[in-house]
VOGU-3710 file (C-alpha; in Angstrom, 3 decimals, decimal comma):
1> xxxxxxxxxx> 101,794/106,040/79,819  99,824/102,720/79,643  96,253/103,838/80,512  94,572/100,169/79,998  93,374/100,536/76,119  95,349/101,691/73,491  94,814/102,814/69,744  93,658/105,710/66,930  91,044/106,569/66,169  90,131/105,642/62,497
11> xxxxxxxxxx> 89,831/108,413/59,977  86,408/106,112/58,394  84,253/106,830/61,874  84,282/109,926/64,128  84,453/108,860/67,302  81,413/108,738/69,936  82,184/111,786/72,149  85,840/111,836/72,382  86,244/107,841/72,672  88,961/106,522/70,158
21> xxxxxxxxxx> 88,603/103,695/68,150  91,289/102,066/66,211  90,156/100,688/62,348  92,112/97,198/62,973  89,932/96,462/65,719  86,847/94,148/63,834  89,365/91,885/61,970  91,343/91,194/65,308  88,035/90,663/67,523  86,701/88,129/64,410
31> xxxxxxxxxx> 90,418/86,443/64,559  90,048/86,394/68,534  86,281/84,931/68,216  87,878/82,313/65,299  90,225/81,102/67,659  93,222/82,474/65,074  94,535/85,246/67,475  96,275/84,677/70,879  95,810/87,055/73,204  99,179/89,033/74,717
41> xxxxxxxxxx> 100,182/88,421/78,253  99,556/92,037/79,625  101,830/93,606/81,098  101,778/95,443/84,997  101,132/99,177/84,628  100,421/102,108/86,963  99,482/105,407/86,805  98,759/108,443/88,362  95,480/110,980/88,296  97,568/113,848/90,151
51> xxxxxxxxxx> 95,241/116,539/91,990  96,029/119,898/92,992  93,228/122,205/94,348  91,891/125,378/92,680  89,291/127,901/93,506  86,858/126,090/91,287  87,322/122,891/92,627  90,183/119,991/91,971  92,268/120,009/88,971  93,900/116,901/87,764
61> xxxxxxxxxx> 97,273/116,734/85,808  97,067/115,486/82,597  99,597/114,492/79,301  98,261/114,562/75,483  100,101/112,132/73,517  101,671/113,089/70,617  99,753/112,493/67,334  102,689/110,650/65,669  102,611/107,535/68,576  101,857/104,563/67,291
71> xxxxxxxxxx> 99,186/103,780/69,608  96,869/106,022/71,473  98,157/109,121/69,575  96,435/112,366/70,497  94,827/110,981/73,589  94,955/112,789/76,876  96,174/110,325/79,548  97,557/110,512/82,610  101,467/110,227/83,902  102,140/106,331/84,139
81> xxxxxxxxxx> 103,591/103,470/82,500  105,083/99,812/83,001  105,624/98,355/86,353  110,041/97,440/86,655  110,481/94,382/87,705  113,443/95,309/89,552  111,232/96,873/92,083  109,799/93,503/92,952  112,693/92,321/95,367  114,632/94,912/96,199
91> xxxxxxxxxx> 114,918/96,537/99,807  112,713/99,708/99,642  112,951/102,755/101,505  109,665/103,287/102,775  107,023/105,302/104,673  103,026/104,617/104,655  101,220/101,307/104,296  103,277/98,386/104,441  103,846/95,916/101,347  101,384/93,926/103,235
101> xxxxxxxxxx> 98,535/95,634/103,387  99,195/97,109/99,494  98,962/93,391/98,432  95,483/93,365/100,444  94,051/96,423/98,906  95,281/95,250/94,945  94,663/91,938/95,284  98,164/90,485/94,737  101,319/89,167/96,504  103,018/91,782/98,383
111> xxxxxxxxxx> 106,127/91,714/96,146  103,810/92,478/93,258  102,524/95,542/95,935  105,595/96,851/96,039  106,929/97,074/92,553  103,095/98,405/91,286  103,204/101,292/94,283  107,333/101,820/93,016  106,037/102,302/89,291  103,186/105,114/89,865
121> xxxxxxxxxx> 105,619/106,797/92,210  108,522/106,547/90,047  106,418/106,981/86,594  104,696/110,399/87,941  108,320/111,592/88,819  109,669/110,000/84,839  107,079/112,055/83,844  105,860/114,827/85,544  108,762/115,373/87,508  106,309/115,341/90,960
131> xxxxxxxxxx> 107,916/113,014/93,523  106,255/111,683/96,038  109,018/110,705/98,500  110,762/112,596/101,400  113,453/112,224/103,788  111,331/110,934/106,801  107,898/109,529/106,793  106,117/112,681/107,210  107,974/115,083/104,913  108,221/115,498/101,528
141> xxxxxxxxxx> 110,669/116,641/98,934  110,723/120,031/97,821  111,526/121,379/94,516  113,121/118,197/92,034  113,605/120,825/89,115  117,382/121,157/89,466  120,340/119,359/86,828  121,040/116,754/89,697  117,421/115,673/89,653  117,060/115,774/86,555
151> xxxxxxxxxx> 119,996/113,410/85,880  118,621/110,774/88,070  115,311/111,363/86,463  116,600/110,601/82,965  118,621/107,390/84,302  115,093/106,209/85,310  113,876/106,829/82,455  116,719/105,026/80,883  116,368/102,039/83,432  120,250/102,627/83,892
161> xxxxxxxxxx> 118,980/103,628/87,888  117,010/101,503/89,538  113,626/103,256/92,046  115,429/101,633/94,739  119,039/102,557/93,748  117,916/106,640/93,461  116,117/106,190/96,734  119,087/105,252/98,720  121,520/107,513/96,824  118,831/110,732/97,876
171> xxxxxxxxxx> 118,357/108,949/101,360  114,881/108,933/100,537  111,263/107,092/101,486  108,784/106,244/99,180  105,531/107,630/100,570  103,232/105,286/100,285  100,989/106,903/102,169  100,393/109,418/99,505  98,852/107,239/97,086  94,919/106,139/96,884
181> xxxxxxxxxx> 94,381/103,168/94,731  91,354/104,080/92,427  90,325/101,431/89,931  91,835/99,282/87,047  91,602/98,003/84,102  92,913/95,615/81,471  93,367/95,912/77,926  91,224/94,143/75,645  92,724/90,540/74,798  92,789/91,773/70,748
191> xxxxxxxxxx> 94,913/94,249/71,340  98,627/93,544/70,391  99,838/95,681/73,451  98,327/95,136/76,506  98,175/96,108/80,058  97,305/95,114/83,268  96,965/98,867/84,997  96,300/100,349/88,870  95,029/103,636/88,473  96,135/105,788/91,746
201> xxxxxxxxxx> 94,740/108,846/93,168  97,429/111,140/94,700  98,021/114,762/95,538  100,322/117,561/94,466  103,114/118,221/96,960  103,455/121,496/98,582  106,381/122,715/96,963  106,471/120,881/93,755  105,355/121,519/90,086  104,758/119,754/87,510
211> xxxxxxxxxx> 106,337/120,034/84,119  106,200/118,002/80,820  108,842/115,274/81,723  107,577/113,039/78,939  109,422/112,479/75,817  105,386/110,991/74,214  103,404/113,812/74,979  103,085/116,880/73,645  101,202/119,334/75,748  100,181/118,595/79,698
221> xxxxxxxxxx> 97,262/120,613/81,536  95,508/121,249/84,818  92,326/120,656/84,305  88,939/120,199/86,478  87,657/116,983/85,461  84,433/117,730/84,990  85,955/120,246/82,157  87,747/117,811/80,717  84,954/115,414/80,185  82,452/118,040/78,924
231> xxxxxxxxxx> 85,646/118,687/76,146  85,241/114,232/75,916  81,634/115,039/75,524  81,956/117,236/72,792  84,352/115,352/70,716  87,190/117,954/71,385  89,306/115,699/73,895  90,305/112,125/72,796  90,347/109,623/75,457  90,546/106,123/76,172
241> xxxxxxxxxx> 87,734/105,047/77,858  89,611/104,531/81,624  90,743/107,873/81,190  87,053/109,290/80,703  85,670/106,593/82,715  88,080/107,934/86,106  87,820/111,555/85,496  83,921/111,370/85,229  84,470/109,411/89,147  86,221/112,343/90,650
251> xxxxxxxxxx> 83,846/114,976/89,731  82,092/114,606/93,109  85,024/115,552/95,394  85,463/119,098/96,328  89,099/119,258/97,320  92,044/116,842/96,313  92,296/115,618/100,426  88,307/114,325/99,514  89,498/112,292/96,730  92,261/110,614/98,314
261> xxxxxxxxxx> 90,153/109,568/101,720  87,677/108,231/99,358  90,446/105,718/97,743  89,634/103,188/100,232  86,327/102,520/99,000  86,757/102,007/95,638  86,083/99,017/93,538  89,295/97,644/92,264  87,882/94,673/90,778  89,813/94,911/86,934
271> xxxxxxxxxx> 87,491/95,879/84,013  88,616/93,847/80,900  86,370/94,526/77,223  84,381/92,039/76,603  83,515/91,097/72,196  81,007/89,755/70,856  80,383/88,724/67,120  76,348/88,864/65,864  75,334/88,770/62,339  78,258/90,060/60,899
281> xxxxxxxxxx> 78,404/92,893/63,892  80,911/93,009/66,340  79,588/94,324/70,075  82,252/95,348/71,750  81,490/96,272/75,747  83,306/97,158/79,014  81,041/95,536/82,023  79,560/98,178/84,150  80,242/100,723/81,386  77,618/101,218/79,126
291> xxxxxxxxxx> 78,786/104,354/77,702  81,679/102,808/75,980  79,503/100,166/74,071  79,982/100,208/70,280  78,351/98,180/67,097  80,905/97,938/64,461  80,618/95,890/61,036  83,142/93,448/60,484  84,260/96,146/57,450  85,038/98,246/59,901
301> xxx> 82,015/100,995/59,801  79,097/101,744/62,635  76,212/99,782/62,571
//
């Protein structure tokens, strides 16, 4: 469940909040600045902030890692992961916003469109077991909880069944149309692992539930995101900063339909770390995110 960053947070220095901060960091940002470390190619991600509403206001579905991962490991993320790039080419079934007009709104080809839109559909079923497909362009799936689904949902998993192959065996559309692109972000060039991820904005299907689908988490939650970032706040939820960064943008909207109108208008331009070395400090900031900026020695301790 790529989420743009990655890491632990190191047992030497709590972190800020709930924001995570792997100890390897300062000696691969001072190899990256010595021209000794070169960066990964990232790899295309999506993922999925699902909303359901609630008395109190819009919950959002999300997945805590377990703490044995090697990366990331007791953060709470959202359902996603890597983009197939099986989903590129193939014929699609499909309902909503054409490939076209998906490459317009994520700035890429539309091939590219397609497969990104294919992996937050298919990784919110992989993992959530939510899909957000139906048999004609205006209706939905109903209950996926069953063996059968289940089957086809662990051959996706597997990558033994193709998004496009399950499609056509259920005689089913992807609907686009229930998807709001939201932001995204890139993981920093020192990172060993990186990812170049489209966060989406979607809502819970009358009908379906979510479950935890995920082999790498081990708890999920509904959760109102301003809860969930006054638990960031208080150092009780770890997160990644695009995880805090999106929750903290949907706190505004009353109902989940709110949300997803209000996809069109975000800014999608990607939001890559930037670090810096000075006097033996490293400076390590997201642009247009000053709450994530941190001072770190090159020993590894806070300034």
């Amino acid at each position: 469940m790529p989420n743009g960053q990655h890491g632990q947070p190191s047992p030497e220095q709590p972190p800020a909040g709930g924001q995570w901060y792997p100890p390897e960091w300062p000696a691969r940002i001072r190899a990256l600045a010595e021209g000794t470390l070169t960066p990964a190619e990232p790899r295309r991600a999506a993922t999925v902030m699902l909303l359901r509403d609630t008395p109190a206001g819009p919950a959002v579905h999300m997945l805590r890692r377990r703490a044995s991962m090697a990366f990331a490991g007791g953060a709470y993320a959202y359902p996603g992961g890597g983009v197939d790039p099986r989903d590129e080419d193939r014929r699609i079934g499909w309902a909503g916003p054409d490939q076209e007009a998906w490459a317009a709104r994520l700035g890429t080809d539309a091939a590219t469109a397609q497969a990104i839109v294919c992996g937050a559909v298919r990784e919110t079923f992989e993992e959530a077991g939510v899909l957000l497909a139906g048999k004609t362009p205006d209706t939905v799936v109903g209950d996926t909880t069953g063996d059968d689904w289940e089957a086809d949902r662990e051959a996706l998993v597997g990558r033994e069944l193709s998004f496009a192959e399950f499609l056509d065996r259920r005689g089913l559309l992807l609907r686009s149309d229930l998807l709001g692109a939201w932001a995204r972000w890139i993981t920093p060039e020192f990172e060993p692992r990186r990812y170049d991820t489209w966060f989406f904005v979607a809502a819970l299907p009358e009908g379906q539930r979510t479950r935890n689908a995920s082999t790498e988490a081990d708890r999920t939650v509904w959760i109102r995101p301003q809860d969930a970032a006054a638990g960031y706040d208080a150092g009780e939820l770890l997160m990644m900063p695009p995880t805090i960064s999106t929750l903290r943008s949907l706190e505004p909207y009353g109902a989940a339909a709110d949300a997803l109108a209000a996809s069109g208008a975000q800014d999608l331009t990607p939001v890559l770390a930037e670090a810096t070395l000075e006097d033996g400090v490293v400076v390590l900031s997201w642009p247009g995110h000053d709450e994530f900026t941190k001072r770190v020695t090159l020993g590894g301790g806070p300034v």
